[in-house]
C-alpha positions in Angstrom: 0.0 0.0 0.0 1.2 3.4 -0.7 1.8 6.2 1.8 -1.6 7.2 2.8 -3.7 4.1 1.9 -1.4 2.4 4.6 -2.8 5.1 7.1 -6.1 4.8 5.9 -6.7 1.3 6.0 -4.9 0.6 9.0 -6.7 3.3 10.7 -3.4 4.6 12.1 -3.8 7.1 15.0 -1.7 10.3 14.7 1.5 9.3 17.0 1.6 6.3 14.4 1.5 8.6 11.1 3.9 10.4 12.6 6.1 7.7 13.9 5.6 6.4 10.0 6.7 9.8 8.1 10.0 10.3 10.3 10.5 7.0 8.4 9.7 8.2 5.3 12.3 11.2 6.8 15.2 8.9 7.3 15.0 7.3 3.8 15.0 10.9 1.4 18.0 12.0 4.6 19.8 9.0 3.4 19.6 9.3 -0.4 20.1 13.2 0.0 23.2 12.1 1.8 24.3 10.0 -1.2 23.8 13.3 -3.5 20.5 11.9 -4.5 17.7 14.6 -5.2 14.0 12.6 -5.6 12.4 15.6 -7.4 8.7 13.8 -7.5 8.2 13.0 -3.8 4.9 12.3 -3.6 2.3 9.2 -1.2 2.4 7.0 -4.1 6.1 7.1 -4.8 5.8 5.8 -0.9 5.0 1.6 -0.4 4.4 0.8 3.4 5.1 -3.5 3.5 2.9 -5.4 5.8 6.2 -5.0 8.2 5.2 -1.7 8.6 8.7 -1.0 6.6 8.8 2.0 4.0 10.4 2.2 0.9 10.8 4.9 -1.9 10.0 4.4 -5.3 10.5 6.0 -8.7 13.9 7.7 -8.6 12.9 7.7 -12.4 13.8 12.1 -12.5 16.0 11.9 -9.6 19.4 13.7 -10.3 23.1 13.8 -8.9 23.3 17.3 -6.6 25.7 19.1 -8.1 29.1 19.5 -5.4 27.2 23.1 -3.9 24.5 21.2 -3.4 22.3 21.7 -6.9 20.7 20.8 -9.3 20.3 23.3 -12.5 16.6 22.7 -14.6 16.7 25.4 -16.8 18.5 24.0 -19.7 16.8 20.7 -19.0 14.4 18.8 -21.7 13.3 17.0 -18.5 12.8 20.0 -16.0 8.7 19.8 -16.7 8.7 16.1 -15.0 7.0 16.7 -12.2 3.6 16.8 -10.1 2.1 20.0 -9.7 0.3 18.9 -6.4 3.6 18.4 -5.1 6.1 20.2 -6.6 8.0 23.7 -5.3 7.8 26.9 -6.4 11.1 26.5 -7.7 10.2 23.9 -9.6 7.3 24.8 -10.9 9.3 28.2 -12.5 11.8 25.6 -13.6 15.3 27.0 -11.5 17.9 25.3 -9.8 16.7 22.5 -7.3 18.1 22.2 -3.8 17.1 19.8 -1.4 14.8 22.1 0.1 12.7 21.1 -3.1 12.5 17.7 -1.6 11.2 19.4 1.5 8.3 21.2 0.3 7.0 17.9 -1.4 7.4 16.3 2.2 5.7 19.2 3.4 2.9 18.7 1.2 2.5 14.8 2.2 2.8 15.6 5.8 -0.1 17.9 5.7 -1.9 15.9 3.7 -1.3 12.7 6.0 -2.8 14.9 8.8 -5.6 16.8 7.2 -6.8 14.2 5.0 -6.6 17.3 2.1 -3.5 18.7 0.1 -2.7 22.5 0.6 -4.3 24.7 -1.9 -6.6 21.2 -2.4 -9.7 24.3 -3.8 -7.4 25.0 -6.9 -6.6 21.5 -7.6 -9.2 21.1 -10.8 -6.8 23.4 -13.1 -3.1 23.3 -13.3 -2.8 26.9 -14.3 -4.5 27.9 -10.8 -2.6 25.4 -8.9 0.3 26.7 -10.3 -0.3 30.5 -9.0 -1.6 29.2 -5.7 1.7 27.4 -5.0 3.7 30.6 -6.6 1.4 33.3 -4.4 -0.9 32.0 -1.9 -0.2 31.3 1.6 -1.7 27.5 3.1 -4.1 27.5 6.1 -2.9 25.4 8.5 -3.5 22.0 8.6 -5.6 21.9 11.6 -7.6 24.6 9.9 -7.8 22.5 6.6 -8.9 19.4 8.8 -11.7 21.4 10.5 -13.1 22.6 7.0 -13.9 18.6 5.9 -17.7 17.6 6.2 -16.9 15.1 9.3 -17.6 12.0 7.0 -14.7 13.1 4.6 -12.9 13.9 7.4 -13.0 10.2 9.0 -12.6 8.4 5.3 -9.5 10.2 4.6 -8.2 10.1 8.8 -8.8 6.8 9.4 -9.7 7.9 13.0 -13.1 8.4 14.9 -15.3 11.6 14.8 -13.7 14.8 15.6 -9.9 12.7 16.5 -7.5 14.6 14.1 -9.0 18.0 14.6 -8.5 17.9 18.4 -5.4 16.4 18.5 -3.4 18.7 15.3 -2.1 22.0 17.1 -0.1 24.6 16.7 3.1 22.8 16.8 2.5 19.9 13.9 0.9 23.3 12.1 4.4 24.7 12.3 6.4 22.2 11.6 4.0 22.0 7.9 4.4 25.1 7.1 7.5 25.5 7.9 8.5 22.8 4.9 6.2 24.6 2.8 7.7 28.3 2.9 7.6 29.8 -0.2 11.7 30.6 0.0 13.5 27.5 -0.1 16.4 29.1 2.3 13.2 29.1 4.9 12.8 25.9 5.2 13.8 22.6 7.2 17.7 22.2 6.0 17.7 18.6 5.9 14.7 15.6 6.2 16.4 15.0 9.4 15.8 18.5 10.8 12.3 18.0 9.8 12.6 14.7 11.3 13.8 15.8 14.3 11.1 18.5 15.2 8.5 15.6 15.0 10.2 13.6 17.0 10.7 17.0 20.1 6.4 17.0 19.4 5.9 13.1 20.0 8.4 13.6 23.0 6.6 16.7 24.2 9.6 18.9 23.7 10.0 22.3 22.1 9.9 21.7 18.0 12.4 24.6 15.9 9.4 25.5 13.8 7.9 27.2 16.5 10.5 29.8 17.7 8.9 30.4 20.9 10.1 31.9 23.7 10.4 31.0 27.3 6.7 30.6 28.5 6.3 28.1 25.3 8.9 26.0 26.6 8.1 26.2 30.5 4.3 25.0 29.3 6.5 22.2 27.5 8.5 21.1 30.2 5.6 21.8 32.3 3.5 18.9 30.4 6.6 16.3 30.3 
């Protein structure tokens, strides 16, 4: 099963989807660490076995990083290969690819393995307004995206009971989203395993990065530990 039929069908609750996607982390750290860029990160490129074991798929457009750490598309044939659902801005205007590309496409699954809907999911019919909504708009949060689902959709999609993934997303896992998802690729996580390691501080109850907050943020953390 891929990535999110996996979560669906096994009715995973949200400490396992999250447990899950820092695998899904570790795998893209470890082929950005062999100078591997996947450039179409996406659920489906994403098999979960019935070990509960993930693997990657279709490195079919993947590319060498350059030694700065690039990967130049513009005088590519192939720089058009993508999926528009899950692609950068960068790549959508077809410049040089970093691995923060790699980033925002994990950005995109992680919201959409929490909200049960893809950012900018309203513009999804037409690739032209996809496009601009990627290049200019700003994503709700994905605990706001959760709350907007008729509660049936909601549950399909969540794989949890009534109401379950709206209480439980919060500011933090809404953060540590969009975060990956910043339009500047220099914003973003550095590395899966910065990403990685943010959802691991939320499952532990610490501080995540993402949030920048100040003292009485991380007093009510250690407070709750």
């Amino acid at each position: 099963l891929d990535l999110l039929a996996h979560a669906r069908d096994h009715r995973l609750d949200l400490e396992s989807r999250l447990r899950l996607f820092v695998a899904v982390l570790e795998a893209v750290a470890y082929a950005h660490s062999q100078r591997v860029l996947h450039r179409d990160l996406k659920p489906g490129n994403v098999l979960v076995g019935a070990d509960g074991r993930t693997k990657l798929l279709d490195f079919g457009i993947s590319k060498l990083l350059e030694p700065e750490g690039t990967i130049d598309t513009a005088t590519r044939t192939e720089q058009r290969a993508l999926t528009p659902a899950y692609a950068s801005p960068e790549q959508i205007r077809g410049r040089a690819l970093t691995v923060a590309s790699d980033i925002y496409s994990l950005g995109v699954m992680l919201y959409e393995l929490l909200a049960g809907v893809r950012p900018f999911a309203d513009a999804a019919g037409n690739r032209s307004d996809l496009e601009r909504a990627v290049l200019d708009d700003e994503p709700a949060p994905p605990s706001t995206a959760a709350r907007r689902q008729a509660p049936s959709a909601r549950d399909a999609d969540a794989g949890a009971s009534p109401g379950q993934a709206r209480l439980r997303l919060g500011r933090d896992l809404d953060a540590i989203c969009l975060k990956a998802l910043r339009k500047e690729p220099e914003r973003r996580y550095g590395s899966a395993l910065e990403m990685a390691r943010d959802i691991t501080s939320f499952l532990e109850g610490r501080p995540v990065s993402a949030r920048q907050g100040g003292l009485s943020y991380r007093f009510a953390k250690l407070a709750r530990r």
